[in-house]
C-alpha angles and dihedrals in degrees: 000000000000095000084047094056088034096055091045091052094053086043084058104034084052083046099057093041086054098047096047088055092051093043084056097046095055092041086055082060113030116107113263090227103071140028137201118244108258115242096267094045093060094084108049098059073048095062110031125123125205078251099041146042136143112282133163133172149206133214132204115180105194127200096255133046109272126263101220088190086058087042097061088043084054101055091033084060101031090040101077092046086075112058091169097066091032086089136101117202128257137181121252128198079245106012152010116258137188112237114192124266122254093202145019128258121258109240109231143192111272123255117213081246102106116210092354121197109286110216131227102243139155111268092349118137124243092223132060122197113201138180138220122175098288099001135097115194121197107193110191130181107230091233091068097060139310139274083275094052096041096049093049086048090050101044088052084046096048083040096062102040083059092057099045093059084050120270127137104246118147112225088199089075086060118117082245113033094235082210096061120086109246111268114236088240088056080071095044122123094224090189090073098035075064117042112105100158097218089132133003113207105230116269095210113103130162111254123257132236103264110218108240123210140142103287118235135206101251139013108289103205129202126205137198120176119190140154113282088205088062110039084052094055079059100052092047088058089057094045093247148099121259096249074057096062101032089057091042084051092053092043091057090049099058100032080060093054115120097216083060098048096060086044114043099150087110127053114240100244126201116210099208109182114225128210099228082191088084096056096032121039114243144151092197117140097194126066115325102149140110138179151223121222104226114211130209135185128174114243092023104058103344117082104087142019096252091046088058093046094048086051093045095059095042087053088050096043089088095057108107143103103309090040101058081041094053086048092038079053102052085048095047101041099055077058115060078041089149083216091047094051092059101047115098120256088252097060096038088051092058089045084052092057099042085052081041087057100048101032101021122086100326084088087062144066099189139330134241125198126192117180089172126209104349123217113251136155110288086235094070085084101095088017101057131037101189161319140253127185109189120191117228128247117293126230092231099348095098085191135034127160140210134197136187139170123214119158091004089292106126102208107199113193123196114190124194142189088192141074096228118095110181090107102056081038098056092041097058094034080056090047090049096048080064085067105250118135115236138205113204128198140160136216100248102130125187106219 
């Protein structure tokens, strides 16, 4: 059995080297003015609606009110550091494809509408950056990168603002040095550096209990600010990490809502994204994530705080290297499908929608998405309070959350596409029995 798992691992170890090779030969020839979608983009220009895509957003409230003129010299000098974002999205006869910008967005004033639709336009970003007295917004549609690329855009965009109005911050502290030339690994599409297909983890799932609620017009959002240090001296005394807690926090939330309750034919699931960066080494800037879908089920893993905890990392226990490949494998190989390369974008798109459907949102109840404390300049303590990472509006999931840590400050963002708020309600009153103090906010804005 040894020789078995020892041969694998060297079939695999030989796959990723060659594709590697292969991934930097074509990047050494590929035009610089467009650029394929990664693995895990494929699916959201798919499924997009002219109501919906996929948007989420990040917020930084500074200390002092914005400069929208500083703002705009900001983006115009951050902007091309990022080759990746500076696209706008176009129709193959296969596949949809990013050609280059030929100019740079305009910053705006913020709306009330969080994570509003992003349109498919010529030569219209994918992003929109907006302002609001303190605060600096950062929108971004998921095909573009992931929670990991758009905060390191956005804390060398908020970086150099600050500079700009005069502060001494030093850019060089930022997760991606803004003076240095993209690396050509910055471009890569990691899923398929990494794809071996050695083994593909099973699609099939059971579906998940949908939250119902009065839908409302646009993203109601729900924020609690606390102290990390102290949300973590918590989790230690309960022998866990703070995503831990935060998800064993959710589970008993919703385990506790009435609506499930009276319905329990379906398990309350948790999506949880995971950085593959941290299992498989990558430089990437665009998509390189993948999940676990958390269960719960009242009697088996569901009566106290320390039995969810203890499910939920037994659950996670199984989360490292094979595993993401085995994920990034049954991605990739549907793929480079020979039949599934041919066929036109319109047929593949309606392919992409049936597969959203079934494996789309109905395997999970809700997500939740930690990114956890994110690098900036030292020098953002005194410039820059907090921020916030809110996740868009879902196709059936009626509630998601984010959560990030900058300056010691945990922002927990609950979106909603309904009127109804217990959930959000039960989740931070648990938290504060715990005995960590909570600021809570909303997104009404009065604009």
């Amino acid at each position: 059995m040894e020789t078995v798992d020892k041969e694998a691992k060297k079939r695999r170890k030989e796959a990723r080297h060659k594709s590697k090779r292969i991934f930097l030969e074509r990047k050494s020839t590929r035009s610089e003015n467009w650029l394929g979608l990664d693995n895990a983009a494929l699916i959201y220009p798919a499924i997009a609606t002219s109501e919906w895509s996929a948007v989420y957003r990040f917020s930084a409230y500074l200390y002092k009110e914005v400069v929208p003129e500083a703002l705009q010299q900001a983006l115009n000098v951050v902007l091309p550091r990022f080759p990746s974002l500076n696209v706008y999205i176009r129709r193959g006869l296969f596949w949809f494809y990013f050609e280059q910008l030929t100019h740079t967005p305009t910053v705006k004033p913020e709306t009330a509408n969080v994570c509003k639709n992003i349109a498919f336009r010529p030569n219209r970003a994918l992003f929109r950056v907006r302002y609001h007295n303190n605060k600096i917004t950062l929108e971004c549609f998921h095909a573009l990168t992931d929670g990991v690329g758009s905060s390191n855009f956005f804390t060398c965009l908020i970086a150099k603002y600050l500079q700009l109005t005069g502060e001494n911050v030093d850019i060089s502290e930022c997760p991606i040095n803004i003076l240095d030339k993209p690396d050509a690994e910055e471009l890569e599409d990691s899923f398929e550096r990494y794809a071996d297909f050695v083994k593909c983890n099973a699609r099939k799932e059971e579906g998940a209990y949908q939250i119902p609620g009065t839908e409302t017009e646009r993203l109601n959002a729900i924020i609690g600010v606390m102290s990390a240090s102290a949300l973590n001296a918590v989790a230690k005394g309960l022998n866990c990490t703070i995503t831990q807690l935060l998800i064993a926090a959710y589970a008993k939330a919703l385990l506790n809502y009435s609506d499930w309750r009276r319905n329990r034919k379906l398990p309350i699931k948790i999506s949880v994204p995971i950085n593959c960066r941290a299992f498989l080494p990558s430089q990437t800037q665009r998509n390189f994530s993948s999940y676990i879908n958390l269960i719960f089920r009242p009697g088996e893993n569901a009566s106290t705080i320390e039995e969810l905890i203890g499910s939920i990392k037994d659950q996670m226990s199984v989360i490292n290297a094979d595993y993401l490949i085995a994920n990034i494998n049954s991605n990739v190989k549907a793929q480079k499908n020979p039949i599934v390369r041919i066929m036109p974008l319109a047929i593949k798109n309606a392919i992409l929608k049936i597969v959203f459907r079934n494996f789309g949102e109905n395997l999970f109840t809700t997500a939740i998405s930690n990114l956890g404390r994110v690098k900036v300049p030292s020098s953002f303590n005194g410039l820059v309070d907090r921020y916030e990472a809110m996740l868009g509006r879902g196709v059936k999931n009626t509630i998601n959350c984010g959560c990030v840590t900058v300056n010691d400050k945990l922002s927990i963002s609950f979106t909603s596409k309904i009127g109804e708020t217990r959930i959000q309600r039960d989740f931070f009153r648990f938290l504060s029995s715990l005995g960590v103090d909570i600021t809570i906010t909303s997104n009404l804005l009065e604009v």
